[in-house]
C-alpha positions in Angstrom: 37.1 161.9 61.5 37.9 158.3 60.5 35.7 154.9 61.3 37.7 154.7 64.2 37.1 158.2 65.5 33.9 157.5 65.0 33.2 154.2 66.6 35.1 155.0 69.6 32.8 158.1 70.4 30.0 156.0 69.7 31.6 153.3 72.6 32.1 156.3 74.5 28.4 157.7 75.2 26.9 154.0 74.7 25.2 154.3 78.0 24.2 158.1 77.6 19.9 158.8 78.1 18.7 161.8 76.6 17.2 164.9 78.4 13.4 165.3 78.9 12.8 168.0 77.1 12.6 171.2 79.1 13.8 169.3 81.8 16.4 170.6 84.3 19.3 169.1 86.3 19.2 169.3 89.5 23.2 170.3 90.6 24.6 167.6 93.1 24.2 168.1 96.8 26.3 170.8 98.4 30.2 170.5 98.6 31.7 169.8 102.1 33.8 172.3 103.3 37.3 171.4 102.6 39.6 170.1 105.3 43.2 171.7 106.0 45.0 168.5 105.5 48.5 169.9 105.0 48.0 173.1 107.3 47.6 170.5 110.0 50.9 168.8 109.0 52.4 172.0 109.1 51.8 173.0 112.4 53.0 169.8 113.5 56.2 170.3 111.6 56.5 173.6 113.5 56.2 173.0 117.1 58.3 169.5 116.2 61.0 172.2 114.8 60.6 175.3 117.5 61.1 172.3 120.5 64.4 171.0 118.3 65.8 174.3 117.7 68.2 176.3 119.8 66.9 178.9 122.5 69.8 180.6 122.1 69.8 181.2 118.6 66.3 181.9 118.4 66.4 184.9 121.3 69.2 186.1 119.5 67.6 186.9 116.5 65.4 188.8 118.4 65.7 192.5 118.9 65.3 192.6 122.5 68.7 191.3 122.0 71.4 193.8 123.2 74.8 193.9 121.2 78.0 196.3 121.6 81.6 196.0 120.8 84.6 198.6 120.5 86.1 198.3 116.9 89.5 197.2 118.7 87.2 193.5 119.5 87.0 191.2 117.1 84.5 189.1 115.8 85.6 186.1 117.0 86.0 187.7 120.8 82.2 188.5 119.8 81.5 185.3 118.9 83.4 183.7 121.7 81.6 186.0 124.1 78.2 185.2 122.6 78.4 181.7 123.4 78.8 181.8 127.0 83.2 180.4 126.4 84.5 183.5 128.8 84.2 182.4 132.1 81.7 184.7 134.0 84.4 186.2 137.3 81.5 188.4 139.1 78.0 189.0 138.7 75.4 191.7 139.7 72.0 191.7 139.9 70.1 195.1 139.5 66.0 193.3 139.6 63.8 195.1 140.9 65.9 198.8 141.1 65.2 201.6 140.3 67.2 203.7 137.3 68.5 206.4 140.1 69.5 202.5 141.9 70.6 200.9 139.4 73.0 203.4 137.8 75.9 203.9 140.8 75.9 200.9 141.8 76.6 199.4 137.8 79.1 202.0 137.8 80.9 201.3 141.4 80.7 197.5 140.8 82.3 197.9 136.9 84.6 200.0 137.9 85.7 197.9 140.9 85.3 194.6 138.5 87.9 197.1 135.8 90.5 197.9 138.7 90.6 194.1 139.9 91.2 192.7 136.1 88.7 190.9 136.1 87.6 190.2 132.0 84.3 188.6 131.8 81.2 189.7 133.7 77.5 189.0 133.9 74.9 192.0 135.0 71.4 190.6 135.4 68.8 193.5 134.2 65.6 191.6 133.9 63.7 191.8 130.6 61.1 194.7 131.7 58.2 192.8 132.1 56.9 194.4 134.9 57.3 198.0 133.3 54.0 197.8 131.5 53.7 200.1 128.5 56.9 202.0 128.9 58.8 199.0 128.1 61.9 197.7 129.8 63.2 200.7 131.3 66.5 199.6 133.3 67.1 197.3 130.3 67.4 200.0 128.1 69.3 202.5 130.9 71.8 199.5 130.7 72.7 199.5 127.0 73.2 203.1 127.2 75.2 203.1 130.6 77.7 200.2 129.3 78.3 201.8 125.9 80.0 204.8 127.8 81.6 203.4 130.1 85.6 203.1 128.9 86.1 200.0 130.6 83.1 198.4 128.6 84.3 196.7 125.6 82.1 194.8 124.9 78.7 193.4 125.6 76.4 191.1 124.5 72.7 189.5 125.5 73.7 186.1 127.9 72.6 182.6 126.7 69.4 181.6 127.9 70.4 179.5 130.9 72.2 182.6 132.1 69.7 184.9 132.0 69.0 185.4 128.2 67.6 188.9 127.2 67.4 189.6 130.5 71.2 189.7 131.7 74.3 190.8 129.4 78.0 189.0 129.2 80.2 192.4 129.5 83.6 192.0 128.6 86.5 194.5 130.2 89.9 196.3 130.1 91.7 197.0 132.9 91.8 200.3 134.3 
């Protein structure tokens, strides 16, 4: 150490007091508990981002989300479908029905919808809330009905102010 080393430690602990011998030090008074500040920040940040983001692409990440297409439909027709850009020609509502309900009169109105050319249509399901543990049943029956059926081409989950999970955009050929 050099006279400077020296002299600066001695500035350093100038105003140091010795310990009592035997003595103890009490440790300072208990901590406060320390406060969230950037958890608080964060949650803000969320609900400020969940109100700004879009409903639509939000349910469709989902996977109460239904999606089917044929391999002769293309992505964009997908896409395009997706988005609500095929104008919806006729519509049925099946709420409320049964499956043994529900499944002739899908079948007669597709078919129907088919045989009149009609391309675009919207078929309202519901999102099963009312089916307790079992889950959505006629949501389900649906999916599985539609991917049979050779007039289905396509179908995909509607946008939100159409019905969202609970109604599908089905796209048709001609019979």
């Amino acid at each position: 150490m050099t006279n400077d080393d020296t002299n600066l430690f001695r500035r350093a602990i100038s105003g140091a007091k010795p310990l009592r011998a035997g003595g103890r030090v009490e440790p300072p008074a208990k901590k406060p508990k320390p406060k969230a500040k950037f958890s608080r920040a964060d949650e803000k940040d969320a609900l400020r981002e969940s109100m700004q983001a879009d409903i639509d692409t939000m349910e469709s990440s989902n996977a109460e989300s239904m999606r089917y297409r044929r391999q002769t439909v293309g992505r964009r027709t997908m896409r395009k479908l997706a988005r609500g850009r095929f104008s919806v020609q006729a519509e049925i509502d099946l709420h409320g029905m049964t499956v043994s309900e529900a499944k002739p009169r899908l079948a007669d109105f597709i078919e129907n919808c088919a045989r009149q050319r009609l391309l675009c249509v919207r078929v309202v399901h519901g999102k099963g809330l009312g089916s307790g543990q079992r889950g959505p049943v006629l949501k389900n029956s649906v999916n599985h009905w539609l991917r049979k059926w050779d007039s289905v081409l396509a179908f995909v989950s509607a946008r939100q102010v159409d019905g969202g999970t609970g109604a599908v955009y089905v796209l048709l050929q001609e019979l």
